[in-house]
Structure formats: structure tokens, C-alpha cells
N, C-alpha and C positions, 0 to 999 in steps of 0.2 A: 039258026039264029039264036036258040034259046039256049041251046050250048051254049057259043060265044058267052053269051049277055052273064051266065054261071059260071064261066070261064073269070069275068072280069070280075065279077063279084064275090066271089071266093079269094083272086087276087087282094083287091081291096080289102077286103076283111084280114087276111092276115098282115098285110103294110099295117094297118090298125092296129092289131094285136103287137105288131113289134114294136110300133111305137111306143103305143100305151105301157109298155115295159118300163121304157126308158122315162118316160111322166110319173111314171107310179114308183118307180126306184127314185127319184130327184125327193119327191114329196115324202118318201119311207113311207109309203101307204103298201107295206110289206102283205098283207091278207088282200088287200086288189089286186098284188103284183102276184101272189102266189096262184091265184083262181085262176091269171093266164095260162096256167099249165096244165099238163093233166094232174090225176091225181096220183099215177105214178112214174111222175116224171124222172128224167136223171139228165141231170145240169151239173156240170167238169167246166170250172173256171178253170183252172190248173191242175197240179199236179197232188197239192197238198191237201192232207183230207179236212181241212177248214175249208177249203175251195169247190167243194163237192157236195151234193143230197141228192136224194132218192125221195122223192114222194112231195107233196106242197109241203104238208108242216116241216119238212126238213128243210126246204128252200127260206120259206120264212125265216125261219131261227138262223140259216149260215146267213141271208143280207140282212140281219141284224148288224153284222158288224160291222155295217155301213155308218152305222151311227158317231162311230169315232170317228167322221169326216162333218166338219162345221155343214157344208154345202156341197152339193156335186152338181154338174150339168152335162146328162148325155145327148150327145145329138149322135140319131140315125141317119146313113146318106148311102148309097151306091147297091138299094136293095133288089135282091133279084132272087123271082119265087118258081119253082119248080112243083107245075102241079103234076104227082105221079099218080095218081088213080082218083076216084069220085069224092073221098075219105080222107088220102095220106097226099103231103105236100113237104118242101122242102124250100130250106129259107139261107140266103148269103145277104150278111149286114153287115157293113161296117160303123163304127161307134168311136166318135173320139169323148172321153168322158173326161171332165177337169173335174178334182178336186182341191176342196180346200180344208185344211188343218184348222183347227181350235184358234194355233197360234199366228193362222193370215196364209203360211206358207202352204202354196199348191204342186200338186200333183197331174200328170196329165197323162192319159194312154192312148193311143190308136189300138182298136183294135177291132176285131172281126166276129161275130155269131156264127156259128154253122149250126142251123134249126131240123130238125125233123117235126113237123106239125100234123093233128089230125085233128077232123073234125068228130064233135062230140055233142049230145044232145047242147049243148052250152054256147057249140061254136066250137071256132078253129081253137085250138089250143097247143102249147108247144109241148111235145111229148119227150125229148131229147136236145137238148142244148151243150155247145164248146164254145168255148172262147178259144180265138187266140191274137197273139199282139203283133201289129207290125211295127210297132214302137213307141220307145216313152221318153218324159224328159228326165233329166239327173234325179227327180224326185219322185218317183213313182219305184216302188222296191217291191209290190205283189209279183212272186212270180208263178205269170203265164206263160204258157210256151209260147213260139215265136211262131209267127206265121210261116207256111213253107215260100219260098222262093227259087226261081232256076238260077244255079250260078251264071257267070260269064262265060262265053264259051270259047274253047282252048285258043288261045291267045292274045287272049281281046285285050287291049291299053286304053287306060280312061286317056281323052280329051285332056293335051295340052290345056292348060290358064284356065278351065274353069271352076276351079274350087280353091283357088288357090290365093 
């Protein structure tokens, strides 16, 4: 039983910890948001080396450039945690994030986390982080890779009348 009960408490604690990401990124409380990580962490939004750090102070300084958005609001949903030893855990999150521009006009992305976390005298923290997008609207221009998906398979035809 006291497994289990460390089981779910562990769970919980890192749903917490991804959250609080997404709270502490909205707010730019960019030194709360770094501490959720180790301290040598490596976090790949993308591809481009603006999108990327190594270490917390390096996470800070790249979502600095969050600041040329007026507002943002992430919301976390569909999260599922893979605990792989007493220590190492592993995280799938999706996030659809809206921003908003200076000048009113917003930006929106779906997209996804893939976490590797570990616990540290601190707590769980995220040691490894990727993004990737399952999609955006006309105004969203960061590019993230795209989330993988299985094609159709060989000769599949969409549904007469429904998109049409």
C-alpha cells in the first residue's frame, strides 16, 4: 500500500510541476519557472538555436523573449506520467497556448511536451524537455516541429459531404 500511496504522490507532484510551468510562464516569473528544472537541464522548443538552453540560466534568458507577447495563456490537458525507476519519470502534455501581440492580434498553438523528470533534493524537476506542434492558426510563425502522426493507410478516401 505504501508503494501505491508514493506511486500517486509522485504522480501528483509532477502534474504540479507541469502545471506550474504553464502559471509561472503566463506571469513571466521566468527565475520560478527556471527552478522547475534541473540545473542542467536541456529544453528544444524547436529547431532554431533561439529555441533551445542548457542549464536554468540559459532557459531564463531564451523565455525572456516571451516578453514581446502583451499576454499569453497556457492551458495543460491530456497529461500522462510514466514513472520509470524511484528517481527518473517521464512526462506527455499537451498545451494549447494563445498569445496576444502589443497590437491586440493573437497567436495560437497546440502543442505537446515530451518531459524526462527526475527527482532532486528540491523535488521532481524537469531534466529534458521537447516541444512539438500539432497545430496553429495563420498567426503563429515559431517554428516547431510538427508532431509525428501515422498516415492514411493505402487507400483510404475521406468521407463523402463532410468538410465540404
Amino acid at each position: 500500500m505504501a508503494e501505491v500511496m508514493r506511486e500517486l504522490l509522485d504522480r501528483r507532484q509532477i502534474e504540479d510541476l507541469l502545471v506550474d510551468y504553464c502559471r509561472h510562464l503566463d506571469r513571466m516569473e521566468l527565475d520560478a519557472l527556471a527552478a522547475l528544472f534541473t540545473t542542467d537541464c536541456r529544453v528544444t522548443y524547436g529547431a532554431e538555436p533561439r529555441l533551445a538552453a542548457v542549464g536554468r540560466e540559459a532557459l531564463a534568458r531564451s523565455l525572456a523573449r516571451m516578453w514581446r507577447w502583451r499576454r499569453t495563456a497556457h492551458h495543460l490537458a491530456n497529461v500522462r506520467v510514466w514513472l520509470d525507476s524511484a528517481d527518473t519519470a517521464r512526462a506527455e502534455s499537451y498545451v494549447h497556448a494563445w498569445h496576444e501581440r502589443p497590437d491586440g492580434r493573437t497567436a495560437t498553438v497546440y502543442g505537446r511536451y515530451l518531459d524526462s523528470l527526475r527527482r532532486t533534493p528540491e523535488g521532481w524537476r524537469i531534466a529534458e524537455r521537447r516541444m512539438d506542434m500539432n497545430g496553429a492558426d495563420a498567426n503563429f510563425h515559431v517554428p516547431i516541429p510538427q508532431a509525428p502522426r501515422q498516415p492514411p493507410p493505402p487507400g483510404w478516401q475521406p468521407p463523402e459531404g463532410l468538410d465540404g
